[in-house]
N, CA, C and O atoms as a GROMACS GRO file, in nm:
protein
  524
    1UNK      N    1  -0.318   0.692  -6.601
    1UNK     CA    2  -0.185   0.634  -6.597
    1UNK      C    3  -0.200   0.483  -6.592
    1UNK      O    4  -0.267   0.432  -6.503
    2UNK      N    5  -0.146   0.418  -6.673
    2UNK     CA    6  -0.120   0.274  -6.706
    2UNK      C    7   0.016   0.241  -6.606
    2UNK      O    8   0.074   0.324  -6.536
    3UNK      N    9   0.042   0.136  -6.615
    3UNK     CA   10   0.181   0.082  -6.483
    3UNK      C   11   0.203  -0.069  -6.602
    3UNK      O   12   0.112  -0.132  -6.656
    4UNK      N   13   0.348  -0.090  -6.614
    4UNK     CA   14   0.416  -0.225  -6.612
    4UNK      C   15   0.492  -0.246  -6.516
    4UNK      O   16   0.568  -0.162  -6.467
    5UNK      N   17   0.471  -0.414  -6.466
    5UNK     CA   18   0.590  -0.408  -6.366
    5UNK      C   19   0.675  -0.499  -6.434
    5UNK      O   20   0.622  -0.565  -6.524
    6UNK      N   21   0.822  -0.522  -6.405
    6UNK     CA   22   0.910  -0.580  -6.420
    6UNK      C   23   1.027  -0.612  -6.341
    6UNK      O   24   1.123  -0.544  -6.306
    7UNK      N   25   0.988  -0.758  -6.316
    7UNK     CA   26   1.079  -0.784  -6.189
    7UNK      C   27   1.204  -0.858  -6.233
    7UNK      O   28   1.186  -0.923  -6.336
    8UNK      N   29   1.314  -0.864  -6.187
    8UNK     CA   30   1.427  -0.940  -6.199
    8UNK      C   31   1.484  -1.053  -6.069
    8UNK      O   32   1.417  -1.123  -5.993
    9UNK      N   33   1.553  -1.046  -6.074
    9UNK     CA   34   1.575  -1.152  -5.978
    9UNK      C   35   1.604  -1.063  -5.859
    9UNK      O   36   1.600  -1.135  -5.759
   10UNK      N   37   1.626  -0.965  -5.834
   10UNK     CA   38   1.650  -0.909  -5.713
   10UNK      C   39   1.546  -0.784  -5.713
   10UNK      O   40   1.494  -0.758  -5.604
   11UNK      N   41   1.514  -0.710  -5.817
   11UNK     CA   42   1.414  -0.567  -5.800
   11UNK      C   43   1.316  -0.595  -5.877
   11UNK      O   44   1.318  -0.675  -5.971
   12UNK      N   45   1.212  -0.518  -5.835
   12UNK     CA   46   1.091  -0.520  -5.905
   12UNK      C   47   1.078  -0.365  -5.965
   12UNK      O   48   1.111  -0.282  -5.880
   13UNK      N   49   1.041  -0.313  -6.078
   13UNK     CA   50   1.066  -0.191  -6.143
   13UNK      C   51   0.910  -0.165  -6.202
   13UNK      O   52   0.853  -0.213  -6.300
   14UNK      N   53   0.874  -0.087  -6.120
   14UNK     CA   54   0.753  -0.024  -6.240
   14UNK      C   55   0.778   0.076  -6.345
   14UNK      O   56   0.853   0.170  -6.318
   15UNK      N   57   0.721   0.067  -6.468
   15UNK     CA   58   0.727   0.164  -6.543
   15UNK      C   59   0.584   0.187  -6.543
   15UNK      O   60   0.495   0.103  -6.553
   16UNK      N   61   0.574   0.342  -6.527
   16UNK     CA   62   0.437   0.410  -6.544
   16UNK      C   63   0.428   0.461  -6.640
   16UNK      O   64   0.536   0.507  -6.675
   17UNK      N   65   0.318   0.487  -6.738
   17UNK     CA   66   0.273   0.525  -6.889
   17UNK      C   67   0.165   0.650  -6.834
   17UNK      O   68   0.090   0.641  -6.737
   18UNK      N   69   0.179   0.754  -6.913
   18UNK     CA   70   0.060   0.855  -6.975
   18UNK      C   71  -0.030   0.758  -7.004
   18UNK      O   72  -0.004   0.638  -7.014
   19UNK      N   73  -0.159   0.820  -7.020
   19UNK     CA   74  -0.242   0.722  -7.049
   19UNK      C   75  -0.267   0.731  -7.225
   19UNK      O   76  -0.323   0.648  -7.296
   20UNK      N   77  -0.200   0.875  -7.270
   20UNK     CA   78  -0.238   0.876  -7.402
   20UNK      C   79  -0.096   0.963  -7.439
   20UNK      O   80  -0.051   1.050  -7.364
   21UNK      N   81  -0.029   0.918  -7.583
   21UNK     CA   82   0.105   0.970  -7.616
   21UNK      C   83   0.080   1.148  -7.586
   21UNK      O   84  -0.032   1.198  -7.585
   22UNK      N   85   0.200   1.224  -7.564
   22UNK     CA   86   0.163   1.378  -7.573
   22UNK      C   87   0.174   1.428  -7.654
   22UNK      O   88   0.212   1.365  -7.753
   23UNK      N   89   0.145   1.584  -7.669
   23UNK     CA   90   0.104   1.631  -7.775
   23UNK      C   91   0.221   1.652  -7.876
   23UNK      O   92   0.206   1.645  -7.998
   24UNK      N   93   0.382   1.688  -7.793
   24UNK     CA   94   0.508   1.648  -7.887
   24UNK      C   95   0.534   1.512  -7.939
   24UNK      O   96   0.633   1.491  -8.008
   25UNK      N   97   0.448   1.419  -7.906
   25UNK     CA   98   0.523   1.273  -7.966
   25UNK      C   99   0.443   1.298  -8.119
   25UNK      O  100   0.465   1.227  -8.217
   26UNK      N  101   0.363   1.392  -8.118
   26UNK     CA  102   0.283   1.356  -8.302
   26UNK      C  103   0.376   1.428  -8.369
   26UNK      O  104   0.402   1.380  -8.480
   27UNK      N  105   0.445   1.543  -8.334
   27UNK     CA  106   0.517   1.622  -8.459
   27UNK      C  107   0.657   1.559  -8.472
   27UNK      O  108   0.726   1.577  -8.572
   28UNK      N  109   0.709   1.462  -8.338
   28UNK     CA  110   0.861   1.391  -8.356
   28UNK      C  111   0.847   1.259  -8.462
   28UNK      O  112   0.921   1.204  -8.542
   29UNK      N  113   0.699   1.242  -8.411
   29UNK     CA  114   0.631   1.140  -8.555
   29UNK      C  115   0.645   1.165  -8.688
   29UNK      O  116   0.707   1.107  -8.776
   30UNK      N  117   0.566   1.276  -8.685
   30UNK     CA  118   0.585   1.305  -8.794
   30UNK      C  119   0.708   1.384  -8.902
   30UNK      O  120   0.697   1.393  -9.024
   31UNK      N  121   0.828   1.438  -8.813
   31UNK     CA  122   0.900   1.439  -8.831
   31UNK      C  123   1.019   1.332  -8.904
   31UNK      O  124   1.087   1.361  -9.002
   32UNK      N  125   1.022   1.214  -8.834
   32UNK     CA  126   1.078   1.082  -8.845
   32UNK      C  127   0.993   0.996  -8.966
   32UNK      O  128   1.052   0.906  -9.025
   33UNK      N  129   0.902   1.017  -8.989
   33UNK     CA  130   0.825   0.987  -9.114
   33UNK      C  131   0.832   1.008  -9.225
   33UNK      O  132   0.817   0.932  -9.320
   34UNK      N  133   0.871   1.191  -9.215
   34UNK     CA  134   0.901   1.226  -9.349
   34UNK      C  135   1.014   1.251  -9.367
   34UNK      O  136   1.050   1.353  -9.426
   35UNK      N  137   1.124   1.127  -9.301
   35UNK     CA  138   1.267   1.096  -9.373
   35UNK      C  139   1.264   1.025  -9.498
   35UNK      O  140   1.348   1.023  -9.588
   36UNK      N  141   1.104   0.938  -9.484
   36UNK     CA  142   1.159   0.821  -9.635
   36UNK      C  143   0.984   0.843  -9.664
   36UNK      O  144   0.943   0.768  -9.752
   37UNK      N  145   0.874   0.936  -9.599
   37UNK     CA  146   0.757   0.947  -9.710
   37UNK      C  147   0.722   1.043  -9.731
   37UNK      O  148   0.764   1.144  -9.675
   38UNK      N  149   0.623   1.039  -9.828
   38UNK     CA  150   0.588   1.199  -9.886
   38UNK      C  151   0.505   1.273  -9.822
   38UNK      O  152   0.427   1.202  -9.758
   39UNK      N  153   0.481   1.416  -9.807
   39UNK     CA  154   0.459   1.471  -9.687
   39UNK      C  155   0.275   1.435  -9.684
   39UNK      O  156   0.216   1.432  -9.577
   40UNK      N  157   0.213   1.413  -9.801
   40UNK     CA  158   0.062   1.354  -9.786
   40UNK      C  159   0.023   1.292  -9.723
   40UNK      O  160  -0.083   1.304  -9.661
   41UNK      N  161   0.149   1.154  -9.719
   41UNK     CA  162   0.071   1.055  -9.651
   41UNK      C  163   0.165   1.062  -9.528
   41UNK      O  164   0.131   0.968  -9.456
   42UNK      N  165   0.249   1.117  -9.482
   42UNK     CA  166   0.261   1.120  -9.374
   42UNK      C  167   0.180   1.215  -9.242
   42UNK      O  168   0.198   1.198  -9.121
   43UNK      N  169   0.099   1.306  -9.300
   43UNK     CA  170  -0.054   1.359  -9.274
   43UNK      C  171  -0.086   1.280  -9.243
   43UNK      O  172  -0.079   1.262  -9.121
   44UNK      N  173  -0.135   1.188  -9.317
   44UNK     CA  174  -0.227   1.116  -9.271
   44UNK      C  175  -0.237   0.990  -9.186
   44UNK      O  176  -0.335   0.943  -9.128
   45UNK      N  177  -0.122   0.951  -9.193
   45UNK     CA  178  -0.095   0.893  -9.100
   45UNK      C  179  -0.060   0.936  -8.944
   45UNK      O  180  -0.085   0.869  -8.844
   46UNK      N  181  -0.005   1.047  -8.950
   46UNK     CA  182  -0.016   1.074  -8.766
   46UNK      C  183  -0.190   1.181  -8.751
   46UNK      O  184  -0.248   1.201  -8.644
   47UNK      N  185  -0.232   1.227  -8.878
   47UNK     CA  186  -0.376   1.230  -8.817
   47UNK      C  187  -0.436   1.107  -8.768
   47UNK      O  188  -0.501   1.104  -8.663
   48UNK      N  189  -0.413   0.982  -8.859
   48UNK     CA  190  -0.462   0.876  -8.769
   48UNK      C  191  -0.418   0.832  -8.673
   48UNK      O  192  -0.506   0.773  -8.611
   49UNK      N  193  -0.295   0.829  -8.609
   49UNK     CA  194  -0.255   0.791  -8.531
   49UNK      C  195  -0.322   0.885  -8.375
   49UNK      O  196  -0.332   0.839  -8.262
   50UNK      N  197  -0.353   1.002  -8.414
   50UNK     CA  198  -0.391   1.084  -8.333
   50UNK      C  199  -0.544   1.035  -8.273
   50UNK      O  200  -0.582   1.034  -8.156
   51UNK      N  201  -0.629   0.991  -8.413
   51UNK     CA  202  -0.754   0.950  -8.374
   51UNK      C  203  -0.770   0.782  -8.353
   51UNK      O  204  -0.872   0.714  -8.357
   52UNK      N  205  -0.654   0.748  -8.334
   52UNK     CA  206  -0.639   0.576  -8.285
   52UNK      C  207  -0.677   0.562  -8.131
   52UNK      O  208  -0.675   0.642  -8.037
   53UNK      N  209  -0.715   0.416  -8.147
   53UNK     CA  210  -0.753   0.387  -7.990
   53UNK      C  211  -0.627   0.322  -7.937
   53UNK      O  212  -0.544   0.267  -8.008
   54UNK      N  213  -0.620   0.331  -7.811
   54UNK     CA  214  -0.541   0.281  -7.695
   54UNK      C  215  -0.478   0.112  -7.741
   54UNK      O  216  -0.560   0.021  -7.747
   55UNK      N  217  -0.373   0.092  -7.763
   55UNK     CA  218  -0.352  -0.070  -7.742
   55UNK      C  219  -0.262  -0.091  -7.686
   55UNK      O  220  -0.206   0.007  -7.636
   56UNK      N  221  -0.197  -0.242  -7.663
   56UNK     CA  222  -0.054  -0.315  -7.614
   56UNK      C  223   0.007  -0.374  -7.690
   56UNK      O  224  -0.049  -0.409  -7.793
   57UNK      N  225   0.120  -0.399  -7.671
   57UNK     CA  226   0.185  -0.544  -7.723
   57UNK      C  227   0.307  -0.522  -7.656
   57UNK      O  228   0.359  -0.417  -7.618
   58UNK      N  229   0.352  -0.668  -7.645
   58UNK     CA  230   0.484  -0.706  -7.577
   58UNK      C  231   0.606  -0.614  -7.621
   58UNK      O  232   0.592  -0.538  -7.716
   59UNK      N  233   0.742  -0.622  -7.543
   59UNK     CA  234   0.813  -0.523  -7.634
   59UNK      C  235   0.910  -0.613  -7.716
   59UNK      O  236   0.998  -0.566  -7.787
   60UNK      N  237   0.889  -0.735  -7.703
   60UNK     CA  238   1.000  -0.827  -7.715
   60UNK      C  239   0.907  -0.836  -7.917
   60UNK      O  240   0.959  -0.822  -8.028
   61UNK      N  241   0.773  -0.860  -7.880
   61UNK     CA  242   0.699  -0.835  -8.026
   61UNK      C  243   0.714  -0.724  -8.136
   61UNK      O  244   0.719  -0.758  -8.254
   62UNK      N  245   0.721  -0.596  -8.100
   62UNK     CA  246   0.713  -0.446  -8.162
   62UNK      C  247   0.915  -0.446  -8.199
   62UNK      O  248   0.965  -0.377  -8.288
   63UNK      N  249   0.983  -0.524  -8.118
   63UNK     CA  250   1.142  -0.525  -8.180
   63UNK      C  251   1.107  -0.597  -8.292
   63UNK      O  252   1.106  -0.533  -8.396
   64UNK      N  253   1.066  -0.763  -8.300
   64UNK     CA  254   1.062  -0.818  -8.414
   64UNK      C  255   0.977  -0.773  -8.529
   64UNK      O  256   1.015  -0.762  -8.645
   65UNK      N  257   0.856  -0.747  -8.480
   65UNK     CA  258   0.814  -0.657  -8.578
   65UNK      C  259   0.912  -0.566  -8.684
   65UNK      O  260   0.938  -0.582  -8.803
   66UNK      N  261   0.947  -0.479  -8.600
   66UNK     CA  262   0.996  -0.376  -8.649
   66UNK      C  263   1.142  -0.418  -8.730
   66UNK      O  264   1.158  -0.355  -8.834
   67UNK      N  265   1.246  -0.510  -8.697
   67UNK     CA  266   1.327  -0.552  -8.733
   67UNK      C  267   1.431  -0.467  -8.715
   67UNK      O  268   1.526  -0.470  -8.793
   68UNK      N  269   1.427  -0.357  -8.585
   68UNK     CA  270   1.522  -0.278  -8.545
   68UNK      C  271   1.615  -0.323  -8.423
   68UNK      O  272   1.576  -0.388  -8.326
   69UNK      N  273   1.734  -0.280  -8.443
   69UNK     CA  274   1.805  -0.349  -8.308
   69UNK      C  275   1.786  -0.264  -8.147
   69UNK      O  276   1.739  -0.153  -8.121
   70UNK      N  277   1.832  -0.350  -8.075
   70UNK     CA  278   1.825  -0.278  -7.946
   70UNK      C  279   1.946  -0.167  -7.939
   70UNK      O  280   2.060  -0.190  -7.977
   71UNK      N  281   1.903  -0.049  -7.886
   71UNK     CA  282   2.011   0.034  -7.861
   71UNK      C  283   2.068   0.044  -7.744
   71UNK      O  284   2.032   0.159  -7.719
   72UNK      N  285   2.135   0.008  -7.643
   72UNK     CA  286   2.218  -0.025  -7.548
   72UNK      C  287   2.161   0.065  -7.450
   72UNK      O  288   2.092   0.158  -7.492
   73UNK      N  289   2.188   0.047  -7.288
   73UNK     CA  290   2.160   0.158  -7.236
   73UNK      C  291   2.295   0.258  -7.255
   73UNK      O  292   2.255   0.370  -7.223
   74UNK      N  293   2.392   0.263  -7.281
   74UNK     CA  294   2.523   0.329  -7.312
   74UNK      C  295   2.440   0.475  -7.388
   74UNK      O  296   2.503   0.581  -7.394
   75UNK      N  297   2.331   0.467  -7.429
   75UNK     CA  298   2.306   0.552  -7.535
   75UNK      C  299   2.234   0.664  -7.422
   75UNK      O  300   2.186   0.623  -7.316
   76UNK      N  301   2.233   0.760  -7.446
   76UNK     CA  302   2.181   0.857  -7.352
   76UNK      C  303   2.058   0.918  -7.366
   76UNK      O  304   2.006   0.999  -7.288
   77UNK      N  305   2.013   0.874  -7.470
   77UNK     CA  306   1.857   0.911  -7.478
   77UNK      C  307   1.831   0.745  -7.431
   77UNK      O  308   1.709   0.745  -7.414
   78UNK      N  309   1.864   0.648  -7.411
   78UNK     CA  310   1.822   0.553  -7.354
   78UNK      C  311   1.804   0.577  -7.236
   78UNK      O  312   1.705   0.557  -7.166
   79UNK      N  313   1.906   0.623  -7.211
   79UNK     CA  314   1.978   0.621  -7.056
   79UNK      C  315   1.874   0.757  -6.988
   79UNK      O  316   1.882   0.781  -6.867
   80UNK      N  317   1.786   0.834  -7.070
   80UNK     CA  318   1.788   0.913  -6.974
   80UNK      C  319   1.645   0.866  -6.941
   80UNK      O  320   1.591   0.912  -6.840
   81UNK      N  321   1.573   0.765  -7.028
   81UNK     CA  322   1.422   0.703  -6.976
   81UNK      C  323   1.449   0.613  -6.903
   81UNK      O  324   1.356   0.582  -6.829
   82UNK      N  325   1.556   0.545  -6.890
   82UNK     CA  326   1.558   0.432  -6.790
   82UNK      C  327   1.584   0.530  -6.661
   82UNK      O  328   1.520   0.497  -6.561
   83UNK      N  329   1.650   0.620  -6.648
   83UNK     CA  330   1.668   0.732  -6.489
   83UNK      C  331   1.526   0.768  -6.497
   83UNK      O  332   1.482   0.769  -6.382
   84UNK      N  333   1.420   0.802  -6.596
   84UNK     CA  334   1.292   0.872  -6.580
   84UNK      C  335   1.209   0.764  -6.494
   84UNK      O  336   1.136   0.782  -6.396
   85UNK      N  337   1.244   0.645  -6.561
   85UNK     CA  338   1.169   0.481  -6.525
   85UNK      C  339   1.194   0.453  -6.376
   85UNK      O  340   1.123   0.390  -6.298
   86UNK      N  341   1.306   0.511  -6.356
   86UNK     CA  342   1.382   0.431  -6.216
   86UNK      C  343   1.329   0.560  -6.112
   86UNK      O  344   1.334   0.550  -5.990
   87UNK      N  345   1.294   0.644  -6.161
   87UNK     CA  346   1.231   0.793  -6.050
   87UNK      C  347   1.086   0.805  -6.053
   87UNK      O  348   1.010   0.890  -6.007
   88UNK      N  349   1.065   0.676  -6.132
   88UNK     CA  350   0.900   0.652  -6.116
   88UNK      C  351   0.777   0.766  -6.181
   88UNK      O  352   0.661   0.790  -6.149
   89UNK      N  353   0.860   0.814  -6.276
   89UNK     CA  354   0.806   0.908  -6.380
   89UNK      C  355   0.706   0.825  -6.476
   89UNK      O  356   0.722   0.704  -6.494
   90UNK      N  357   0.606   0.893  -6.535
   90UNK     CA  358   0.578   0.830  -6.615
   90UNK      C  359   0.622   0.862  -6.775
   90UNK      O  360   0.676   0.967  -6.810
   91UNK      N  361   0.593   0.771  -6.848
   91UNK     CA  362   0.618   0.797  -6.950
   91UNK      C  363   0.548   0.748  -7.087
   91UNK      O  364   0.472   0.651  -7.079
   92UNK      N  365   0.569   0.809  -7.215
   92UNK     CA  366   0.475   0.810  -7.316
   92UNK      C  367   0.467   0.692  -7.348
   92UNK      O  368   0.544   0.601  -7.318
   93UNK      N  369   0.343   0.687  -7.433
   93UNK     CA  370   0.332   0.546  -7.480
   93UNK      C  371   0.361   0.579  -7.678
   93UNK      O  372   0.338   0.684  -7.737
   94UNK      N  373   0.410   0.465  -7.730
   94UNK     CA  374   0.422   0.473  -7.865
   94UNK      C  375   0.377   0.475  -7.935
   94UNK      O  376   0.264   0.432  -7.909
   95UNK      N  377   0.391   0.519  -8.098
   95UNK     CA  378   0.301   0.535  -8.180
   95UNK      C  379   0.400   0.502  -8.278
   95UNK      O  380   0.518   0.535  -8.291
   96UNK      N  381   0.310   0.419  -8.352
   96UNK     CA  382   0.345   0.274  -8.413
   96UNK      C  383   0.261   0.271  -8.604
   96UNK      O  384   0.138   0.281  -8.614
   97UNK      N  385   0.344   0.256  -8.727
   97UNK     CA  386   0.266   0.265  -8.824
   97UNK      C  387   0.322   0.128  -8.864
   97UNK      O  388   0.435   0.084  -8.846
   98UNK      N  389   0.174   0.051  -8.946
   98UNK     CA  390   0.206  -0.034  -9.018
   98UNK      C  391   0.274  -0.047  -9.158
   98UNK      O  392   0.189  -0.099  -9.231
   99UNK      N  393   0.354  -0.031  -9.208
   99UNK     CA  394   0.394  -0.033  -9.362
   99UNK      C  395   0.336  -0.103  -9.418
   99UNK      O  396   0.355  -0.223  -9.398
  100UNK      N  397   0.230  -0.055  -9.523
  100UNK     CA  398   0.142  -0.112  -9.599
  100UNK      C  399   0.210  -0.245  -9.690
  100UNK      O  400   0.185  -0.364  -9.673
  101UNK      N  401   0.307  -0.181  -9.798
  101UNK     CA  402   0.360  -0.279  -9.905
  101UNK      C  403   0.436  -0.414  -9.820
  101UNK      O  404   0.430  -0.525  -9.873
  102UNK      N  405   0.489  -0.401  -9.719
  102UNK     CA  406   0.591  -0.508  -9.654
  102UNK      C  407   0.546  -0.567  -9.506
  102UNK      O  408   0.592  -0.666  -9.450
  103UNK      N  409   0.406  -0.443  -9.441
  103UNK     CA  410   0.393  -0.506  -9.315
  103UNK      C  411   0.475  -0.493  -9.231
  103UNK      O  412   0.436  -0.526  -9.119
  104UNK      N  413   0.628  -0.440  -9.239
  104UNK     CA  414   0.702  -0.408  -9.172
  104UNK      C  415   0.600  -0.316  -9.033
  104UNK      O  416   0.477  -0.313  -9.045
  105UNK      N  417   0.647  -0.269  -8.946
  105UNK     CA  418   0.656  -0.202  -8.840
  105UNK      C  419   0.725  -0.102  -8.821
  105UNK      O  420   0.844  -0.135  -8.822
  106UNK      N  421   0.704   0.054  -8.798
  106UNK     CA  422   0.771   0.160  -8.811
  106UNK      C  423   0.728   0.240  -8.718
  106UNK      O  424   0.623   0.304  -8.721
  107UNK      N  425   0.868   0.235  -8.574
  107UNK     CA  426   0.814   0.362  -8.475
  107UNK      C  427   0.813   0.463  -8.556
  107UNK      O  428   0.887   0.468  -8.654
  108UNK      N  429   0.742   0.539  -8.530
  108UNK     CA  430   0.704   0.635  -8.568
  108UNK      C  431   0.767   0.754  -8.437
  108UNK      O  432   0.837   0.854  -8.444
  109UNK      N  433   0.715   0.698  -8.346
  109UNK     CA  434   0.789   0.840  -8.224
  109UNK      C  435   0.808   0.709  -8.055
  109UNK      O  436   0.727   0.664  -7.974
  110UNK      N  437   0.946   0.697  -8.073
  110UNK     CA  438   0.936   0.548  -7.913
  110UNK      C  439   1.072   0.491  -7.884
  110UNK      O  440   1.115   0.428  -7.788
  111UNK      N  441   1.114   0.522  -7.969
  111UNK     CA  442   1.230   0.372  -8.044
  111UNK      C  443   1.317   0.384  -7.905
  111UNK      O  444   1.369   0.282  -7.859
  112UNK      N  445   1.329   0.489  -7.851
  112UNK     CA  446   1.418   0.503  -7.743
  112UNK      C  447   1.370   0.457  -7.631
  112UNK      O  448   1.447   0.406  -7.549
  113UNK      N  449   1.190   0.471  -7.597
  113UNK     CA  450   1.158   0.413  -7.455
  113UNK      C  451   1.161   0.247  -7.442
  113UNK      O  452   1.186   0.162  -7.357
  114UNK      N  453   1.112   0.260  -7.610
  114UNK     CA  454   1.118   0.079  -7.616
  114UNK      C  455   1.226  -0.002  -7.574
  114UNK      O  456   1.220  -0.108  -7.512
  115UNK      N  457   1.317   0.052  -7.610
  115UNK     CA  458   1.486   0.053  -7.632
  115UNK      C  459   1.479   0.066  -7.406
  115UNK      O  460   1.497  -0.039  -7.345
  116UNK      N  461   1.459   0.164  -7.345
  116UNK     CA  462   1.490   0.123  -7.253
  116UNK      C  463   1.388   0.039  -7.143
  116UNK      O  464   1.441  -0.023  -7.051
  117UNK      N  465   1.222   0.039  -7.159
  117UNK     CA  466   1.173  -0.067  -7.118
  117UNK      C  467   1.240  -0.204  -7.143
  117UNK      O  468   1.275  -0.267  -7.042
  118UNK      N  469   1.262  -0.256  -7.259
  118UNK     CA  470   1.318  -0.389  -7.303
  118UNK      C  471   1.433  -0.378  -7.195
  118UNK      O  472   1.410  -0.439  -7.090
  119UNK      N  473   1.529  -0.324  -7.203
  119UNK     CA  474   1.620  -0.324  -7.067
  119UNK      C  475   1.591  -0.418  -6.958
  119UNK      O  476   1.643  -0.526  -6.931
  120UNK      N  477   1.487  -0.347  -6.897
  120UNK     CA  478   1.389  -0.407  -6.809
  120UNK      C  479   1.360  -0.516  -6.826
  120UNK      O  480   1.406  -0.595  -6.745
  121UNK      N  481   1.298  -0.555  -6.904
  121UNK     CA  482   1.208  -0.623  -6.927
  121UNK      C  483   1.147  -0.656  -7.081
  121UNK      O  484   1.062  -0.582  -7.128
  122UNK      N  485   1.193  -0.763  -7.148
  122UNK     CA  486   1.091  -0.818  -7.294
  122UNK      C  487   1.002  -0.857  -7.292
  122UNK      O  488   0.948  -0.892  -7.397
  123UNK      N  489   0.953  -0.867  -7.192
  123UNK     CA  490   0.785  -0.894  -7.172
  123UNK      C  491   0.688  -0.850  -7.133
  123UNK      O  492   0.576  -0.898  -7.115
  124UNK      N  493   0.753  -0.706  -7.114
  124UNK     CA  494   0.722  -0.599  -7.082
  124UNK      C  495   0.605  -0.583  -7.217
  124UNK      O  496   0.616  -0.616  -7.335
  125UNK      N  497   0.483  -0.514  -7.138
  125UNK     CA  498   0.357  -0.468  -7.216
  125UNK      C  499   0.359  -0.323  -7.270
  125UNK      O  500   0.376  -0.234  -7.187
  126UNK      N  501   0.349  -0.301  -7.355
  126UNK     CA  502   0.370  -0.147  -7.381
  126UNK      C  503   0.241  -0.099  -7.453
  126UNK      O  504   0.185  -0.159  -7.544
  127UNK      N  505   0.192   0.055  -7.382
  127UNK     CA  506   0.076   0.071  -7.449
  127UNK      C  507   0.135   0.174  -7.569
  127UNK      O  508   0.241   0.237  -7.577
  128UNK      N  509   0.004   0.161  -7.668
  128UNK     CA  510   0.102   0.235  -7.805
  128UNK      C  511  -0.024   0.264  -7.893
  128UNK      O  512  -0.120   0.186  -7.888
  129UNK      N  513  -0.025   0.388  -7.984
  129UNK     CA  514  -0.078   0.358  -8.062
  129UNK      C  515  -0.053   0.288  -8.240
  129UNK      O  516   0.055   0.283  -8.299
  130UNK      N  517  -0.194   0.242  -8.294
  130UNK     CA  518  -0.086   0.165  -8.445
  130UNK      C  519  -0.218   0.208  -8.524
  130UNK      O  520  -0.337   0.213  -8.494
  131UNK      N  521  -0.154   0.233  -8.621
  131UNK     CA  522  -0.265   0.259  -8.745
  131UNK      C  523  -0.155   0.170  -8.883
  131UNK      O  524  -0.196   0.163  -8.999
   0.00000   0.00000   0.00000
């Protein structure tokens, strides 16, 4: 188990991480993948993602990257990792593909924890995997 903390002006909030995504974050991956690729290379990409090593990056970085907006906590799959966050649960870490032609950034399986760490905290460290 990995830990971020994130303090505000009045609380300090840990978020605790798995140390490695679970075994449902590869098929929601790959699910969400093969909205816009073909089912080959989306193989192969959460096989790699599966045999990727451990990394970080900021969360305030993996938004711009990605060029996706924040989803509010109003949203209830937001809302229900920030109650997981706040009961000191841990939770998955992301898995992250590079888009070859544009470099873009594409959760692959997260968008929602990211979405409520950032809450917390944009400077918040998030472990993830990226192929």
């Amino acid at each position: 188990m990995s830990t971020t903390t994130s303090e505000t002006a009045s609380t300090i909030t840990i978020i605790k991480w798995f140390d490695a995504p679970q075994k449902h974050d590869y098929p929601a991956a790959q699910s969400y993948l093969s909205l816009t690729m073909k089912p080959d290379l989306v193989k192969k990409i959460v096989a790699a993602l599966k045999k990727a090593q451990m990394t970080t990056f900021k969360s305030k970085d993996i938004f711009r990257a990605s060029l996706l907006s924040l989803l509010g906590v109003s949203n209830s799959h937001v809302e229900k990792v920030r109650a997981e966050i706040l009961a000191g649960q841990e939770i998955s870490p992301l898995l992250l593909y590079r888009e070859k032609a544009t470099g873009r950034l594409i959760i692959a399986d997260g968008y929602h924890r990211l979405c409520a760490v950032y809450g917390f905290d944009e400077d918040a460290v998030i472990p993830c995997k990226i192929v």
